[in-house]
N, C-alpha and C positions, 0 to 999 in steps of 0.2 A: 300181376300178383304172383307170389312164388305158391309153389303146389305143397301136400299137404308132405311131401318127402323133403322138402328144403327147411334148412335149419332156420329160425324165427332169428330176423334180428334182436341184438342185447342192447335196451338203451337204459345206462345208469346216471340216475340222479343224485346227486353229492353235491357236500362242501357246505351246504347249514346246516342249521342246528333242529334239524327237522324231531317231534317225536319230544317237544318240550313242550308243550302247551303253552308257546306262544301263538299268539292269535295270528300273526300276522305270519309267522313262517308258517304253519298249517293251512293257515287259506292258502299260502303262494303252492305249497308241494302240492296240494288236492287241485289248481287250477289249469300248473303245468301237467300233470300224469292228465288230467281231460285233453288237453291240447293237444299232448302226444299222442296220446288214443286217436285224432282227430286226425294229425298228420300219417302217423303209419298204423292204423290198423292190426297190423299183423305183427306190429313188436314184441317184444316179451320186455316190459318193464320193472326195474328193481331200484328199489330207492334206501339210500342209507340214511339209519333212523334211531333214533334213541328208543321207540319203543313200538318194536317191529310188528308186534302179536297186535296191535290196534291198528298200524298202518295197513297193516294187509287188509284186515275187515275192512274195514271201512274202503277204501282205495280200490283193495282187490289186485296187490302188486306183489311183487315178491321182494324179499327184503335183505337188507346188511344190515348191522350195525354203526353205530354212528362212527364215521369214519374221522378223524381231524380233530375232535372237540375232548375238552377235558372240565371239569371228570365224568365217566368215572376214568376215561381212558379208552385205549383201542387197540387192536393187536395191528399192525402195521403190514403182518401176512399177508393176516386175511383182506387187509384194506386192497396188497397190490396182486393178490388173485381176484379180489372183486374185479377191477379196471382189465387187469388181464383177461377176463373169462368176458368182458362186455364188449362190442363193438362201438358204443357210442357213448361218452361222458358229456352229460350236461350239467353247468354249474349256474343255479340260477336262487338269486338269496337277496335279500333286503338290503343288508349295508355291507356284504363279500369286499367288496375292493378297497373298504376303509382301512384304515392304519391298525388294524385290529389282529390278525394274523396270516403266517405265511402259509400254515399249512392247507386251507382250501387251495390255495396257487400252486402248493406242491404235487396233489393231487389231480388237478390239471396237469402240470410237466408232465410226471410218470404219464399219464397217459399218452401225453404227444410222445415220449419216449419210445411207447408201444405200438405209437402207427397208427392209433384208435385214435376215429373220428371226434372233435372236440368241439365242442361250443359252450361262449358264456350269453346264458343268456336272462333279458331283462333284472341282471345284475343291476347292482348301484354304488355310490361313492357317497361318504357323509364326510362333513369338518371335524368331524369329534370322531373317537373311536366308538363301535358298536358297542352298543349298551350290555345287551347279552354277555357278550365277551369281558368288557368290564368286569362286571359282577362277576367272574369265575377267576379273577384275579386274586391270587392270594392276599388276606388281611393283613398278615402280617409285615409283610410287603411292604401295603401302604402304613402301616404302623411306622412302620422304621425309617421309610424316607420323609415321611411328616414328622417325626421326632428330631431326622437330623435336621431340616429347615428350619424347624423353631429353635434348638438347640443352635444355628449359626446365626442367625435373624434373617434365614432365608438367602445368606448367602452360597450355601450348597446346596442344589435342589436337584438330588441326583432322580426324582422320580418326572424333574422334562427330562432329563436326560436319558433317563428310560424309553420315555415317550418319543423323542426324538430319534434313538437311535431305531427304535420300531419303525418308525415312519420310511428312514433311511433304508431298512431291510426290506419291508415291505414291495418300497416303488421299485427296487434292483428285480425284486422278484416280477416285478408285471414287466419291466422293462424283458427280461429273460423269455418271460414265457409267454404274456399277451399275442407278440406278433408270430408265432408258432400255432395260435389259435386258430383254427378252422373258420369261426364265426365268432365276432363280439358284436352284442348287440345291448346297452344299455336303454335303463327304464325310462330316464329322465336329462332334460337338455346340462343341467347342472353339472350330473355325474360327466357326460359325456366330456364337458370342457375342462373339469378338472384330468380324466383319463389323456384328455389331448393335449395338456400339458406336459405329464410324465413322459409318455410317447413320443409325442412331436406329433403336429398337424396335419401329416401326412398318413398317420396310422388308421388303417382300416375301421373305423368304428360306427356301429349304425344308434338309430334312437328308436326307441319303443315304447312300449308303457308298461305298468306294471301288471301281470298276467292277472290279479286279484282281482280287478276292474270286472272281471269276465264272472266273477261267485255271483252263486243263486241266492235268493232271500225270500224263504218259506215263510208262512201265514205261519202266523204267532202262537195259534194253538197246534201245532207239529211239533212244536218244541218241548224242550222237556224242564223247561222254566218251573220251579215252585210256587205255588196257588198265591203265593205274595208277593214275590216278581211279575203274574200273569195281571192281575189286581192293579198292582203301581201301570205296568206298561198300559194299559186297556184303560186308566182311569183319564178321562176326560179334566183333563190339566196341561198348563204348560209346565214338558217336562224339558230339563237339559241331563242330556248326558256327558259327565265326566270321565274324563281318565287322566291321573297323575302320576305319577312316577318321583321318587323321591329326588332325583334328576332331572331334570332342573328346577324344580319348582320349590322345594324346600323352605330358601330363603323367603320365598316369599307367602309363604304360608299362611300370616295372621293377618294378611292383607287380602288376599284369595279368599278366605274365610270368612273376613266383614263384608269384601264386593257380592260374595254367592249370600250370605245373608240378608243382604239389603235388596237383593233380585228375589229372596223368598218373602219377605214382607212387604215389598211395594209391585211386587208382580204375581203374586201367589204361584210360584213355580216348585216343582217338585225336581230335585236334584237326583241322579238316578247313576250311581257308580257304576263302572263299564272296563272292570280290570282287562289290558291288553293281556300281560302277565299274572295270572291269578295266585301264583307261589309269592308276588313282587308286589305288585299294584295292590291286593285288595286289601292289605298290612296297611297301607299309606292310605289309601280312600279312608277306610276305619278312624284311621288317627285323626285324618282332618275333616270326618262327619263329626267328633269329639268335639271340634274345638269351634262347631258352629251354635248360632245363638239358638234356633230349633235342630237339633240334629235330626226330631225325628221327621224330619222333610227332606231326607233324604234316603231315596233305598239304596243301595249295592249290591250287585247281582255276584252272588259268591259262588263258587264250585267250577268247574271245568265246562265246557261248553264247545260244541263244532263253531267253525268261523259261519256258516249260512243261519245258525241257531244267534249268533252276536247282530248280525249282519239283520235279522228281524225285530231285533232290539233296539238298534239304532234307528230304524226306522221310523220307529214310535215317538222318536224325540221332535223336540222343535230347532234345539242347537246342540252340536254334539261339539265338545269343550275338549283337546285331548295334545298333552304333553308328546302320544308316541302317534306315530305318522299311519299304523295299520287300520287306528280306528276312525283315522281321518280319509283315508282310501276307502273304508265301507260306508263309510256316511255319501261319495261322493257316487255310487252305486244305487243309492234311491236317489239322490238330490235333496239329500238333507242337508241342511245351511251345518258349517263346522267353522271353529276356530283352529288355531294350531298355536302351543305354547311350546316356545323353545325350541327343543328337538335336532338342533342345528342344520342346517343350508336344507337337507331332502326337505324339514318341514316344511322352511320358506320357499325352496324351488316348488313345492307340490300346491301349496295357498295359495301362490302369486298369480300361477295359470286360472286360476280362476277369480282371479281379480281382489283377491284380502288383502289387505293391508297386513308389513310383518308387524308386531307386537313385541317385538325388543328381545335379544337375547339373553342367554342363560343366565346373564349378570344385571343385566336391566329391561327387566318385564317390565312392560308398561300395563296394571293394573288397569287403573282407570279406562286406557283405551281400548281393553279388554272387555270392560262391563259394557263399555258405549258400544260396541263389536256385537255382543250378545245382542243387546235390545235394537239394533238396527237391523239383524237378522229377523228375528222373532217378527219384527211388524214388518218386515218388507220379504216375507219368506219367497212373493211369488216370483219378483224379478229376481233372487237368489238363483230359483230353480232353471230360471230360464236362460241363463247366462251357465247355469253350470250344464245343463244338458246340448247346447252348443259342443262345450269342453270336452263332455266325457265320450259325445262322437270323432271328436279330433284324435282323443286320445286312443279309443277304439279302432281308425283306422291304423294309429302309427304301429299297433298291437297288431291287426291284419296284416300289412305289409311283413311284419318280423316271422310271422305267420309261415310267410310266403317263402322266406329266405331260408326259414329251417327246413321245412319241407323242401327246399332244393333239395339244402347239406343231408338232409335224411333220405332222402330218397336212392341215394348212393351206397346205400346198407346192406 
């Protein structure tokens, strides 16, 4: 261990959208700064953050700005003094390697530029582009290349062509900089084989799991839940917990609506909204409590929330029902039975390890085997648990080993 005269290694966290009250990027920063804590001790960690004055509380880190993401924007100095001033960049994010953008991979380069120790780690790859990113896409945008498609009848659709050329920028950039990487080590077998494509078979790339696996989940009254949220969670009912997302689920909306209805009338279940995104999600839970035949059989848990504070909420349920994949990793943390709608490939690759059945994509959800999904969880909750906690030891090892490989690469700090 270095003495109290030697300078503290710098290890920086970057490249999500950390510092947004997603649930799932906040569980993952708060799981890796533990981990790191875990391997070196003696680091001095800083993490780029959209909103630094919370991360630090809470964390106990020292902070940048959110590096890469727009809006509001970022100074690009200060981005390449942060990397400069750091000995170690780790880039580790929910959907980073999708078709979504180049600059997290830019931020890797610069650093291998600089000689500074690199790793990706428990990164992941999705089919679709990341949802977050999405949505920060200008409207207007999508106004214009939806107007000229209808205006040809869809014979010029410059917005795949958008999408494709992203795609196209994107894989040049992992092809450039991936094998420059000190360490890749991906969450899920999925990600991996789509990465070993772009690369070729030969490229270094290990499997892990997702670091989240590893959040605490505090007793129910630690939480700063409102006396009607504590009420719903604690009442002795079959509860399911949702989470939808206007993506993908949309279309099928009025069908969603009579399936959770006819589970509250012949099952007396109480429906229990579980926004991933609470800017995003709890707008659409709202609309589609609206449009059920008892709305008020179901609660939604509205305001901001820590992920170990969601993560005790989930618990409560008996099926956790959820379009985005964060809430379906916390449900798999107690062994709570979960479905997954949509969400493309991470959702199905993440389901299928534990044995679900997929439930049709973005264009053809299958309703119906969705309801039969629910009620075969609900009565069969116990071989659920036990088949998933097999899993989440498998998955807990491939996590240890990844464990093991960083602390090599960090220990050379």
């Amino acid at each position: 261990m270095p003495d109290s005269t030697t300078k503290k290694p710098r290890i920086l966290l970057a490249g999500a959208p950390f510092g947004r009250n997603h649930i799932g990027d906040e569980a993952l920063v708060e799981c890796v700064v533990n981990l790191l804590r875990e391997l070196r001790p003696d680091a001095e960690i800083w993490v780029s953050t959209d909103d630094q004055a919370a991360t630090r509380k809470k964390l106990d880190v020292m902070t940048y700005p959110l590096f890469g993401f727009d809006p509001p924007g970022f100074d690009p100095v200060s981005m390449r003094q942060g990397i400069r001033d750091s000995d170690a960049f780790i880039w580790s994010s929910a959907t980073g390697l999708s078709a979504a953008s180049n600059v997290p991979l830019e931020l890797l380069q610069h650093a291998i530029d600089l000689g500074k120790t690199t790793a990706v780690f428990c990164t992941a790859m999705n089919d679709e582009p990341a949802p977050a990113l999405d949505e920060r896409r200008p409207n207007k945008q999508h106004i214009l290349f939806d107007l000229l498609k209808q205006l040809t009848f869809g014979r010029i659709d410059l917005g795949e062509a958008f999408e494709r050329k992203r795609i196209e920028a994107t894989h040049s950039t992992m092809k450039r900089t991936l094998p420059k990487t000190n360490l890749v080590i991906l969450r899920d077998a999925q990600s991996k084989a789509q990465l070993s494509q772009i690369l070729g078979e030969t490229a270094a790339i290990h499997l892990a799991s997702d670091p989240v696996i590893t959040l605490a989940c505090p007793d129910i009254d630690r939480c700063r839940f409102p006396d009607a949220t504590l009420r719903c969670l604690e009442r002795n009912q079959p509860k399911i917990g949702l989470c939808l997302s206007a993506d993908p689920v949309a279309k099928h909306m009025s069908a969603l609506q009579e399936r959770f209805g006819q589970l509250i009338s012949e099952r007396g279940v109480k429906l229990v909204g579980i926004p991933a995104n609470p800017l995003i999600d709890t707008a659409f839970l709202n609309e589609f409590r609206q449009g059920l035949t008892h709305p008020n059989e179901m609660h939604i848990i509205e305001g901001t929330y820590e992920p170990d504070e969601i993560n005790a909420a989930i618990s409560r349920m008996d099926v956790v029902v959820s379009s985005r994949l964060p809430l379906l990793t916390l449900a798999s943390i107690t062994l709570t039975p979960f479905v997954g709608i949509g969400g493309g490939a991470q959702v199905t690759e993440f389901t299928g390890q534990f044995g679900l059945p997929d439930l049709g994509n973005v264009e053809e959800l299958d309703v119906g085997q969705l309801s039969d999904e629910i009620l075969r969880l609900m009565d069969h909750r116990a071989a659920f648990r036990s088949t998933a906690k097999t899993i989440r030891l498998e998955m807990l090892n491939r996590l240890k080993e990844a464990k093991g490989q960083l602390k090599a690469l960090l220990s050379e700090l």
